[in-house]
N, CA, C and O atoms as a Maestro MAE file, in Angstrom:
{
 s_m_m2io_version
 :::
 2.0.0
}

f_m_ct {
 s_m_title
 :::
 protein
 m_atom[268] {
  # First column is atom index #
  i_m_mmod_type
  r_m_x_coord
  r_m_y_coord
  r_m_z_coord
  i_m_residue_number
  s_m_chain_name
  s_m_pdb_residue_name
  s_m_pdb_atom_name
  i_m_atomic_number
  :::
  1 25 11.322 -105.161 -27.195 1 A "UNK " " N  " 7
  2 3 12.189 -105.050 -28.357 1 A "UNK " " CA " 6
  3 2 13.131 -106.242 -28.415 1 A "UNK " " C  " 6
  4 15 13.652 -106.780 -27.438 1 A "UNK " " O  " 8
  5 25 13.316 -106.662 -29.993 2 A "UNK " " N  " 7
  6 3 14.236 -108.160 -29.416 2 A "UNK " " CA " 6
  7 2 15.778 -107.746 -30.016 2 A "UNK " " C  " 6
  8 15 16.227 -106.997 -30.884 2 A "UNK " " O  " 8
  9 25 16.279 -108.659 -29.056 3 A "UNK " " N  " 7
  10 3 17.876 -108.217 -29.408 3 A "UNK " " CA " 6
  11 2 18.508 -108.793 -31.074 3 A "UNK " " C  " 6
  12 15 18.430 -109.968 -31.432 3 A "UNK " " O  " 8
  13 25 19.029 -107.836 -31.798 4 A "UNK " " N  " 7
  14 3 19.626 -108.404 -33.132 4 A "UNK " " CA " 6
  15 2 20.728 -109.560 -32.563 4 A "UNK " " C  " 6
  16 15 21.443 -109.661 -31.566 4 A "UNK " " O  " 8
  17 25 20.510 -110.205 -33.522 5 A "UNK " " N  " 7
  18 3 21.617 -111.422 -33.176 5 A "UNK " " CA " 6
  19 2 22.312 -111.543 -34.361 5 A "UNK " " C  " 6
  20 15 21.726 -111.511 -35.443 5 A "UNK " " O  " 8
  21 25 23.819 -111.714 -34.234 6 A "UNK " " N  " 7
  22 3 24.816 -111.703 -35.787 6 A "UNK " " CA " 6
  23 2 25.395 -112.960 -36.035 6 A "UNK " " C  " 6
  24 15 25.583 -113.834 -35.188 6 A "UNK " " O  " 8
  25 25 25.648 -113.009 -37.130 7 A "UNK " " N  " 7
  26 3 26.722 -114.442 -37.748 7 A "UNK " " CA " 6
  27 2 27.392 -114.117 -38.490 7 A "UNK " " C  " 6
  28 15 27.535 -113.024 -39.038 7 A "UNK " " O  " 8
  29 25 28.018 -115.297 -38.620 8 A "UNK " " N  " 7
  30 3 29.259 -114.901 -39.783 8 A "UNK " " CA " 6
  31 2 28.328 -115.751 -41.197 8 A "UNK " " C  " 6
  32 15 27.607 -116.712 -41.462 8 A "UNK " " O  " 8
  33 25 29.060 -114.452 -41.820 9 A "UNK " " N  " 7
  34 3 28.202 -115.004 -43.220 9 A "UNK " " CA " 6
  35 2 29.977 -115.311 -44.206 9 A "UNK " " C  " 6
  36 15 31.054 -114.717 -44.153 9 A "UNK " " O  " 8
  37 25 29.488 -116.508 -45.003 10 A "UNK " " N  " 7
  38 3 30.633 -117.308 -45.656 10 A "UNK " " CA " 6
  39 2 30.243 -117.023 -47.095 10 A "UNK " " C  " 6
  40 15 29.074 -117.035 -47.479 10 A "UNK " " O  " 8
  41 25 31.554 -116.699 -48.062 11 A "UNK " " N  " 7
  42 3 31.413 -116.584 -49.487 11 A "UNK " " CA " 6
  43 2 32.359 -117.861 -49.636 11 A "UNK " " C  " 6
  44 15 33.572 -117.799 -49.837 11 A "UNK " " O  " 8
  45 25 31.745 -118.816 -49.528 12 A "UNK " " N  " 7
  46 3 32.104 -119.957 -50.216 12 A "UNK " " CA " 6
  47 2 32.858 -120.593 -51.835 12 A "UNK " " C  " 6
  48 15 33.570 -121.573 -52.048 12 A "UNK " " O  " 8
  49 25 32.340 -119.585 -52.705 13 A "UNK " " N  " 7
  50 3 32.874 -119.392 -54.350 13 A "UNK " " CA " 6
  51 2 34.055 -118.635 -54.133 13 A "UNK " " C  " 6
  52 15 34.900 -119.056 -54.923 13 A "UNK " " O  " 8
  53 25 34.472 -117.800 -53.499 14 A "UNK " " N  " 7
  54 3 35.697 -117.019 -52.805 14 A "UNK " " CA " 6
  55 2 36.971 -117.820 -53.086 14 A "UNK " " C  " 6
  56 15 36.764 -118.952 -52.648 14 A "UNK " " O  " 8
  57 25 38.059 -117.752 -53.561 15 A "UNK " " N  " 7
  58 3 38.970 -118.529 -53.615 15 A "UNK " " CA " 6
  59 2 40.491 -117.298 -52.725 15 A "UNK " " C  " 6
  60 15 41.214 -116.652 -53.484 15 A "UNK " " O  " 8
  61 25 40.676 -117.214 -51.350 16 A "UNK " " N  " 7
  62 3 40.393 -117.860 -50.383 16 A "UNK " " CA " 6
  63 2 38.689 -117.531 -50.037 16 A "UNK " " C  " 6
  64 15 37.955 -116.701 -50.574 16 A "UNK " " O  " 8
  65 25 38.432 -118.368 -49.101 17 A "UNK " " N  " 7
  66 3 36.960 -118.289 -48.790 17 A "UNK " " CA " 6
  67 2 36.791 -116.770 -47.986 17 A "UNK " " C  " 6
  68 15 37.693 -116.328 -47.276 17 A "UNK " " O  " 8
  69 25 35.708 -116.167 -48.175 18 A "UNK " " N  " 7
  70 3 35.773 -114.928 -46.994 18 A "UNK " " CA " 6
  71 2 34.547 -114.729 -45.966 18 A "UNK " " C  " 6
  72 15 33.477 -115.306 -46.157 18 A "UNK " " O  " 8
  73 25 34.695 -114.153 -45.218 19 A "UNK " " N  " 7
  74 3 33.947 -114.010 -44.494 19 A "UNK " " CA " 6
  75 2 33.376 -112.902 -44.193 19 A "UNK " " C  " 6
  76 15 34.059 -111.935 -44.531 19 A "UNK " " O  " 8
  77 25 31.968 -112.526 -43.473 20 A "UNK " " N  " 7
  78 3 31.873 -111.250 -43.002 20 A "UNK " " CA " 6
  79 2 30.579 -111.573 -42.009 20 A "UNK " " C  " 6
  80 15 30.391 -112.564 -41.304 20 A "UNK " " O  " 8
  81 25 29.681 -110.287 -42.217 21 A "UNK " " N  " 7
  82 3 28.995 -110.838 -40.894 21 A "UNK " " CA " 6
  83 2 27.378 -110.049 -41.082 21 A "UNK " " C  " 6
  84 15 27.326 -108.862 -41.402 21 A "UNK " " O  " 8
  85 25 26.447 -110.649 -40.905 22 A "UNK " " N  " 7
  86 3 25.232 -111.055 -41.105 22 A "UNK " " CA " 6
  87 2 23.770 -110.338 -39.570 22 A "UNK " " C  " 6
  88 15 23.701 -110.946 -38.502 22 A "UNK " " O  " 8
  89 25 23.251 -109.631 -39.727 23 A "UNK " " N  " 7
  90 3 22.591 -109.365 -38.440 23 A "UNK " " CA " 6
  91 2 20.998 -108.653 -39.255 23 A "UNK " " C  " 6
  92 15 20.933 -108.030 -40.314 23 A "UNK " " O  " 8
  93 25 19.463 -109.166 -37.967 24 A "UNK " " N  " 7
  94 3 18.756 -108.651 -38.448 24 A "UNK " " CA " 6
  95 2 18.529 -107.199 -38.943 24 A "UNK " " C  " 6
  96 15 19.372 -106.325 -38.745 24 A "UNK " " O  " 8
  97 25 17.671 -107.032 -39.423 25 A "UNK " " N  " 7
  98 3 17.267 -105.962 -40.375 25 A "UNK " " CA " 6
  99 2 17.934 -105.489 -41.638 25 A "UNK " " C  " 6
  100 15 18.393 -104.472 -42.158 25 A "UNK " " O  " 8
  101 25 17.713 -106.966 -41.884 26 A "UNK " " N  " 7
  102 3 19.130 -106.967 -43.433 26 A "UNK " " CA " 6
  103 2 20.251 -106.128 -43.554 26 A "UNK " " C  " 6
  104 15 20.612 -105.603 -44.607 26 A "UNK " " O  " 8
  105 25 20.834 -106.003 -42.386 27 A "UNK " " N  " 7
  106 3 22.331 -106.085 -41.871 27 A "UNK " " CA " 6
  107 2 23.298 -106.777 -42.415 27 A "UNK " " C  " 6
  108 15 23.667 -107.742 -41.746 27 A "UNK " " O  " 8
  109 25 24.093 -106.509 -43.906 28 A "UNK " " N  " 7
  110 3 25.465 -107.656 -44.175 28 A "UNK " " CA " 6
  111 2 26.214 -106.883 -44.202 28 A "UNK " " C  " 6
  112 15 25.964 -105.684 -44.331 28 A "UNK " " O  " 8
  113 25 27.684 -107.540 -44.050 29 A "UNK " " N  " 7
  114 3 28.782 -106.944 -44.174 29 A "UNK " " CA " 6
  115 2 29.451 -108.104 -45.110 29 A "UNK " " C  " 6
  116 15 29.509 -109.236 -44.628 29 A "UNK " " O  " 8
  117 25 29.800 -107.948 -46.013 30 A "UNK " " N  " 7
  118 3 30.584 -108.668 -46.381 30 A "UNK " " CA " 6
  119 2 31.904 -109.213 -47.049 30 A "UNK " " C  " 6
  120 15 31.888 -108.514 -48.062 30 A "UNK " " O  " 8
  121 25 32.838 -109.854 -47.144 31 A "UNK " " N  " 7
  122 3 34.094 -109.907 -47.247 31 A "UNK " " CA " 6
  123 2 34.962 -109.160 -46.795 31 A "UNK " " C  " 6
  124 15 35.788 -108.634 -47.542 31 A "UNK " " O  " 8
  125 25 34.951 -108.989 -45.645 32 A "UNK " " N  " 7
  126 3 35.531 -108.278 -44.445 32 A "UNK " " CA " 6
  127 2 37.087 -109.527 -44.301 32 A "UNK " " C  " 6
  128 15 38.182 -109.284 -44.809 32 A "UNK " " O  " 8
  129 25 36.875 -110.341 -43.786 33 A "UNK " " N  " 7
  130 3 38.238 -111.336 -43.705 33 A "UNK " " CA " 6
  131 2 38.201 -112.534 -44.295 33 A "UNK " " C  " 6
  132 15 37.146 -113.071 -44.632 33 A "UNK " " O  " 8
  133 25 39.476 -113.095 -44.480 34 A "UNK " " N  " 7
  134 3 39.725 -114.445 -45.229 34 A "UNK " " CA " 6
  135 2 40.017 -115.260 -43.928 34 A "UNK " " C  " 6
  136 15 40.409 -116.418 -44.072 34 A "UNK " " O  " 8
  137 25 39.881 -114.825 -42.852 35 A "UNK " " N  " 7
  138 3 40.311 -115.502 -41.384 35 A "UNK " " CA " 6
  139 2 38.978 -116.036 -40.582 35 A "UNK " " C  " 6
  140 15 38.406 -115.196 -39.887 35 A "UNK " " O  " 8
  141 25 38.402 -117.457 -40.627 36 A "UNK " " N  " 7
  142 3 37.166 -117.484 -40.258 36 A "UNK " " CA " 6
  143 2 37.243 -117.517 -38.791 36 A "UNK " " C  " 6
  144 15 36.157 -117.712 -38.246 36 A "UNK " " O  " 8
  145 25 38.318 -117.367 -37.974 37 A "UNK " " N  " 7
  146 3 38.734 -117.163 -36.498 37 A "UNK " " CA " 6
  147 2 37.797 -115.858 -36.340 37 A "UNK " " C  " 6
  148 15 36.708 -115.703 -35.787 37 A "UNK " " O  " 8
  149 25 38.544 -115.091 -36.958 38 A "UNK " " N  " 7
  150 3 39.110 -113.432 -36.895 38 A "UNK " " CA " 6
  151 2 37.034 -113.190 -37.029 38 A "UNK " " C  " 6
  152 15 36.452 -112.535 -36.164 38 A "UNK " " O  " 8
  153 25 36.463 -113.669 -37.905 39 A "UNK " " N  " 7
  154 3 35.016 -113.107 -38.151 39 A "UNK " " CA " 6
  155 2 34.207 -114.167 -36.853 39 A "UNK " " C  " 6
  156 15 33.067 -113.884 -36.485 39 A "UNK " " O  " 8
  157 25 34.698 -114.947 -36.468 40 A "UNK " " N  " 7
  158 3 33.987 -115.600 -35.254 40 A "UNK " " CA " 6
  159 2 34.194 -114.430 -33.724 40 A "UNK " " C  " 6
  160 15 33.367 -113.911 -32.975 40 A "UNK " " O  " 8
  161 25 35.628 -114.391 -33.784 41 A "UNK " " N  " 7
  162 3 35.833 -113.562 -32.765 41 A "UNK " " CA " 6
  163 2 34.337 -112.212 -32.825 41 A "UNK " " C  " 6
  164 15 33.472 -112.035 -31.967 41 A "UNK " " O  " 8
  165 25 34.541 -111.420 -34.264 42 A "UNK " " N  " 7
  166 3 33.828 -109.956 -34.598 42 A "UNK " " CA " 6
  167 2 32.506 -110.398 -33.998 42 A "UNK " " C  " 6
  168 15 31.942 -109.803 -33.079 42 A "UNK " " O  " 8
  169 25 32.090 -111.425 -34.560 43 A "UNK " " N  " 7
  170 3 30.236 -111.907 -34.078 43 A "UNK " " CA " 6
  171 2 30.258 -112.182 -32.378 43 A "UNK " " C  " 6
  172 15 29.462 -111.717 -31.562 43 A "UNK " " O  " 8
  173 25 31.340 -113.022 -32.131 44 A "UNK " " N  " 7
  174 3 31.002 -113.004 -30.558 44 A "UNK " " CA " 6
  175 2 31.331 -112.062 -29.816 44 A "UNK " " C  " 6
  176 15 31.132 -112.049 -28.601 44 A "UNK " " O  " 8
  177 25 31.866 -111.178 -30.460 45 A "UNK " " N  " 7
  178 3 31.961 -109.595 -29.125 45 A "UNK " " CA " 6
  179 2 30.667 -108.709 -30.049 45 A "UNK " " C  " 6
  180 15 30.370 -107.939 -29.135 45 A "UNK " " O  " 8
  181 25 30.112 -108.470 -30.726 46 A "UNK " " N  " 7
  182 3 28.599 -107.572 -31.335 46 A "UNK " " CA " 6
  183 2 27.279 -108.250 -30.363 46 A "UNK " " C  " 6
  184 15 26.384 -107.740 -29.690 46 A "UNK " " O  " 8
  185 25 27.731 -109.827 -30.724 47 A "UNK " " N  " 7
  186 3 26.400 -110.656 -29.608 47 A "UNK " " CA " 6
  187 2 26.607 -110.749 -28.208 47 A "UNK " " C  " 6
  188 15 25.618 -110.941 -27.501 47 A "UNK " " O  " 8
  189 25 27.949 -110.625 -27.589 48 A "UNK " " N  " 7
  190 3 28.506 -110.711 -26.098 48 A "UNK " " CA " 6
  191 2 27.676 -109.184 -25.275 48 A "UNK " " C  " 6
  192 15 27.051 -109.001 -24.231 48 A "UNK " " O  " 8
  193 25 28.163 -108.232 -26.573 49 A "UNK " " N  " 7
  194 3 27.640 -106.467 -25.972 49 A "UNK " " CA " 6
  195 2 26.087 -105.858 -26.636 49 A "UNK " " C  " 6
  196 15 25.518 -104.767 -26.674 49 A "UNK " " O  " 8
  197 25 25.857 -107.016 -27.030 50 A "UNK " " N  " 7
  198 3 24.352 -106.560 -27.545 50 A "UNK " " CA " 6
  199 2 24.588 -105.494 -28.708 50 A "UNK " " C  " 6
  200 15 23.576 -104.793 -28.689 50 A "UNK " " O  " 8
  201 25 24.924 -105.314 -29.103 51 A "UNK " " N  " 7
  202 3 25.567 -104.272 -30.181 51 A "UNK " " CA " 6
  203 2 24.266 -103.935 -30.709 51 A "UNK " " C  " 6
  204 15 23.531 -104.857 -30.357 51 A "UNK " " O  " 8
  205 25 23.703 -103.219 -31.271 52 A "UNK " " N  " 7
  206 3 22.759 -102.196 -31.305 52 A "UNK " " CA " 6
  207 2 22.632 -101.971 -32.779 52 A "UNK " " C  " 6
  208 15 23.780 -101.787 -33.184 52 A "UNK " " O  " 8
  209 25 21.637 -101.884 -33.954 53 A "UNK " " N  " 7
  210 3 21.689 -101.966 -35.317 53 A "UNK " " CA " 6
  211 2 22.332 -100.712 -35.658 53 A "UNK " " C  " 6
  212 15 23.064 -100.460 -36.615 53 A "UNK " " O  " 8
  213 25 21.947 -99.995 -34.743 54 A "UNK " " N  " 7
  214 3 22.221 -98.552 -35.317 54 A "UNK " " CA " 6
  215 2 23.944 -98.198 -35.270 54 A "UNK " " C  " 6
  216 15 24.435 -97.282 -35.931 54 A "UNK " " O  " 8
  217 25 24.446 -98.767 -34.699 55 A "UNK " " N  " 7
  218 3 26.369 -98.608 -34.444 55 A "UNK " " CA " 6
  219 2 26.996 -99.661 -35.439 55 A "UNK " " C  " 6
  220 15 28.172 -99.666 -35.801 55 A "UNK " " O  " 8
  221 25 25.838 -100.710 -35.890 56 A "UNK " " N  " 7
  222 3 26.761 -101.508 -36.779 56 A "UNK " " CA " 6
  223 2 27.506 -101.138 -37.981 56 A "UNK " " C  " 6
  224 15 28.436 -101.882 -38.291 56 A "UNK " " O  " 8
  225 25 27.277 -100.178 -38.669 57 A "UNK " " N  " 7
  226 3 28.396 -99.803 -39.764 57 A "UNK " " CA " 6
  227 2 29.334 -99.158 -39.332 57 A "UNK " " C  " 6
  228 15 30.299 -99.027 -40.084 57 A "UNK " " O  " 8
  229 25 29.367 -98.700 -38.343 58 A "UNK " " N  " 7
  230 3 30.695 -97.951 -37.159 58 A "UNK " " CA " 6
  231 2 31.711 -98.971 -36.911 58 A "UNK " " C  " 6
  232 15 32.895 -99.000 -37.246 58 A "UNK " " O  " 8
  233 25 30.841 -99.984 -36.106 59 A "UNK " " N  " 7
  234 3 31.969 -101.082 -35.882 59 A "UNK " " CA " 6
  235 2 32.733 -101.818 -37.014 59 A "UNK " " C  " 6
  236 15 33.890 -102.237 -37.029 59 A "UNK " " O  " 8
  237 25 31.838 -101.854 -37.881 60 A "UNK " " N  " 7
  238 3 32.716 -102.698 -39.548 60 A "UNK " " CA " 6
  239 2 33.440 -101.382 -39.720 60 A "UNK " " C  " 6
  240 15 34.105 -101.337 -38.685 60 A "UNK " " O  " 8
  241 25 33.632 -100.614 -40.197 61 A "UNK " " N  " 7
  242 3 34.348 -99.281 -40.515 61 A "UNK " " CA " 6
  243 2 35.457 -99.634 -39.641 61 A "UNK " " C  " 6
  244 15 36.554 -99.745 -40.188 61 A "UNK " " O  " 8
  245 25 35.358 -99.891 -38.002 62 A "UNK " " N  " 7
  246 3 37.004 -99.579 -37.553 62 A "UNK " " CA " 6
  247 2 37.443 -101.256 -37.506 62 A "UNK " " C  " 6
  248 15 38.609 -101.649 -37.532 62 A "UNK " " O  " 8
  249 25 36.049 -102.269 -37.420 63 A "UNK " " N  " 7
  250 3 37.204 -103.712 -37.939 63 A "UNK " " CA " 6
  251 2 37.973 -103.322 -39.153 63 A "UNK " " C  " 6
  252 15 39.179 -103.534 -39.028 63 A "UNK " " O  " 8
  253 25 37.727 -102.975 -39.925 64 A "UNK " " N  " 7
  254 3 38.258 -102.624 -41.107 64 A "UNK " " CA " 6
  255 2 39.638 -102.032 -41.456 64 A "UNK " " C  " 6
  256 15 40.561 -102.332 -42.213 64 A "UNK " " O  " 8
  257 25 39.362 -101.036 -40.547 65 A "UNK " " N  " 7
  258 3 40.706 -100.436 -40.069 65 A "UNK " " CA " 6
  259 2 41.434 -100.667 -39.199 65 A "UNK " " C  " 6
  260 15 42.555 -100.202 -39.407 65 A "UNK " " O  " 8
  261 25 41.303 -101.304 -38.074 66 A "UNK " " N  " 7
  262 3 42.182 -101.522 -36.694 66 A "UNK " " CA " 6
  263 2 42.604 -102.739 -36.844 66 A "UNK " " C  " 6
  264 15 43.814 -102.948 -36.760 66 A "UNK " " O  " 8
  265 25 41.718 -103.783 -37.093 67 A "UNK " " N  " 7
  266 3 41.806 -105.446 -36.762 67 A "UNK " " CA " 6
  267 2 42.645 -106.163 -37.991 67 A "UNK " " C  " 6
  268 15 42.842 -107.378 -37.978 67 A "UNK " " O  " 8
  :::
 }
 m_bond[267] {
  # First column is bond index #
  i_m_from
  i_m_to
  i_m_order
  :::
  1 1 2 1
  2 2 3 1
  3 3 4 2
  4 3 5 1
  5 5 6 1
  6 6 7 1
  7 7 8 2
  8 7 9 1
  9 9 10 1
  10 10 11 1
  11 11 12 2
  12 11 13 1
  13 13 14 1
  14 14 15 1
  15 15 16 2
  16 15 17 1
  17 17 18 1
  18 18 19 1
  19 19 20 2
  20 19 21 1
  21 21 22 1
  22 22 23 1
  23 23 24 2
  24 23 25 1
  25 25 26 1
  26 26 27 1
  27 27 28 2
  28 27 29 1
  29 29 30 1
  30 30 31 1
  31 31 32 2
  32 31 33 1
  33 33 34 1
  34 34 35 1
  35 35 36 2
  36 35 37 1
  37 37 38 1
  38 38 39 1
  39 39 40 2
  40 39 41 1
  41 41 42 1
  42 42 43 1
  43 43 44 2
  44 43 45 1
  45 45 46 1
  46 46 47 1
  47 47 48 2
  48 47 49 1
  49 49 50 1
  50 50 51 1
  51 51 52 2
  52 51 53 1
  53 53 54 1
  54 54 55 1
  55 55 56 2
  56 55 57 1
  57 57 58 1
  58 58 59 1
  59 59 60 2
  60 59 61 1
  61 61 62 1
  62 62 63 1
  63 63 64 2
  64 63 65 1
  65 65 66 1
  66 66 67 1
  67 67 68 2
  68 67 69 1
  69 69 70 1
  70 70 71 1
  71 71 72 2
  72 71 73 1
  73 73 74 1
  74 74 75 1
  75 75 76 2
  76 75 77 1
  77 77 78 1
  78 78 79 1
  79 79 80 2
  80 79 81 1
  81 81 82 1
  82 82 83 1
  83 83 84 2
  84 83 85 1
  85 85 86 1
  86 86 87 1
  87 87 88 2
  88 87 89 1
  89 89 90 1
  90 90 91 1
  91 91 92 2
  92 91 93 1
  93 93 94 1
  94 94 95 1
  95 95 96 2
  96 95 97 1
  97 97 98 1
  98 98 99 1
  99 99 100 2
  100 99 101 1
  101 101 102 1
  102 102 103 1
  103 103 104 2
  104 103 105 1
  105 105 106 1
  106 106 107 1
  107 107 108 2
  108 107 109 1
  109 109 110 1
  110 110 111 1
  111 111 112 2
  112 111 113 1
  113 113 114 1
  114 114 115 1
  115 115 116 2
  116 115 117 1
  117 117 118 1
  118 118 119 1
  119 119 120 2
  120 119 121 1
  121 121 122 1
  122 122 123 1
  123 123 124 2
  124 123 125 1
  125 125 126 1
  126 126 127 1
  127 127 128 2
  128 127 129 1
  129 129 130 1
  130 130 131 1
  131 131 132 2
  132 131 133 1
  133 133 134 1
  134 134 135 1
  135 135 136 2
  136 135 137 1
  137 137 138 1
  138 138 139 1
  139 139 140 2
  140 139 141 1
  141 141 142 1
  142 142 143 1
  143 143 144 2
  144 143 145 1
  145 145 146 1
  146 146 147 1
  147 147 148 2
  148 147 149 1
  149 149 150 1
  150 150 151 1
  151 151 152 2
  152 151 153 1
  153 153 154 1
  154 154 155 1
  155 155 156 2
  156 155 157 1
  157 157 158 1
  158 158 159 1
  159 159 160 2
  160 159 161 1
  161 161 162 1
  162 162 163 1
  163 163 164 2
  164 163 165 1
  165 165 166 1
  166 166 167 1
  167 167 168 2
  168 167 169 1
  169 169 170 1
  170 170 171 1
  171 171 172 2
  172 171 173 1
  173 173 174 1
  174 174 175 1
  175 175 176 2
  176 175 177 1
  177 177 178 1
  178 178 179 1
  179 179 180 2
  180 179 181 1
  181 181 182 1
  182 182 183 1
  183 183 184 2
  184 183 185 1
  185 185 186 1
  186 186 187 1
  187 187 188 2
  188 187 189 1
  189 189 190 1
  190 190 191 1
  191 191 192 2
  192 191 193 1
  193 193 194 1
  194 194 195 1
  195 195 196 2
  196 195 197 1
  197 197 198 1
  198 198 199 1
  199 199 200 2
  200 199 201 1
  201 201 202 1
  202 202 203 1
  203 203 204 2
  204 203 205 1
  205 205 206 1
  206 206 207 1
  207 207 208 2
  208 207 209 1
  209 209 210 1
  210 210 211 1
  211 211 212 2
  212 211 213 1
  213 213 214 1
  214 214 215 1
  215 215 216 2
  216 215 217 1
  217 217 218 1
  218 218 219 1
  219 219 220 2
  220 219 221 1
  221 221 222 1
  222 222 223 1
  223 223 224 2
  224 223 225 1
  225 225 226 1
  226 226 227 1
  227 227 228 2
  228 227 229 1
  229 229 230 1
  230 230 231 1
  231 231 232 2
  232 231 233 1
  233 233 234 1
  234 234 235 1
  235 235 236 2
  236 235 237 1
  237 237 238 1
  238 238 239 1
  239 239 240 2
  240 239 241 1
  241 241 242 1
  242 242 243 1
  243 243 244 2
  244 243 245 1
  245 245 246 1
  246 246 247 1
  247 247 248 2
  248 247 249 1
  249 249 250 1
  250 250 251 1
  251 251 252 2
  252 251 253 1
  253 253 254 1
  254 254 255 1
  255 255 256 2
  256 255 257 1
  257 257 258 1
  258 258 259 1
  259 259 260 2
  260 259 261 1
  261 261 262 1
  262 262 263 1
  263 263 264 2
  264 263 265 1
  265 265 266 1
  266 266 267 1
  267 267 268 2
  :::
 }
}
């Protein structure tokens, strides 16, 4: 089985620009933050813990709320 791997996906036409985040099995989240730190950080802790397709709308739900 291969591991999903995520990115940050950029809305560029965005005026501020936003960000969100991108993973196989047509996985988007998007415009989650205007902080392209803040959505680098989100992708390197989902790809650090292997994060799993099936928990990914869990984790956007409490970035959403906590972060």
């Amino acid at each position: 089985m291969m591991e999903t791997r995520y990115e940050v996906l950029v809305e560029e036409k965005d005026s501020p620009m936003l960000f969100g985040v991108a993973g196989g099995e047509g996985l988007e989240a998007r415009r989650l933050t205007s902080d392209r730190a803040e959505a680098e950080r989100l992708v390197d802790a989902l790809n650090r813990n292997g994060l799993s397709p099936a928990h990914f709308w869990d984790v956007i739900e409490d970035f959403r709320h906590f972060w």
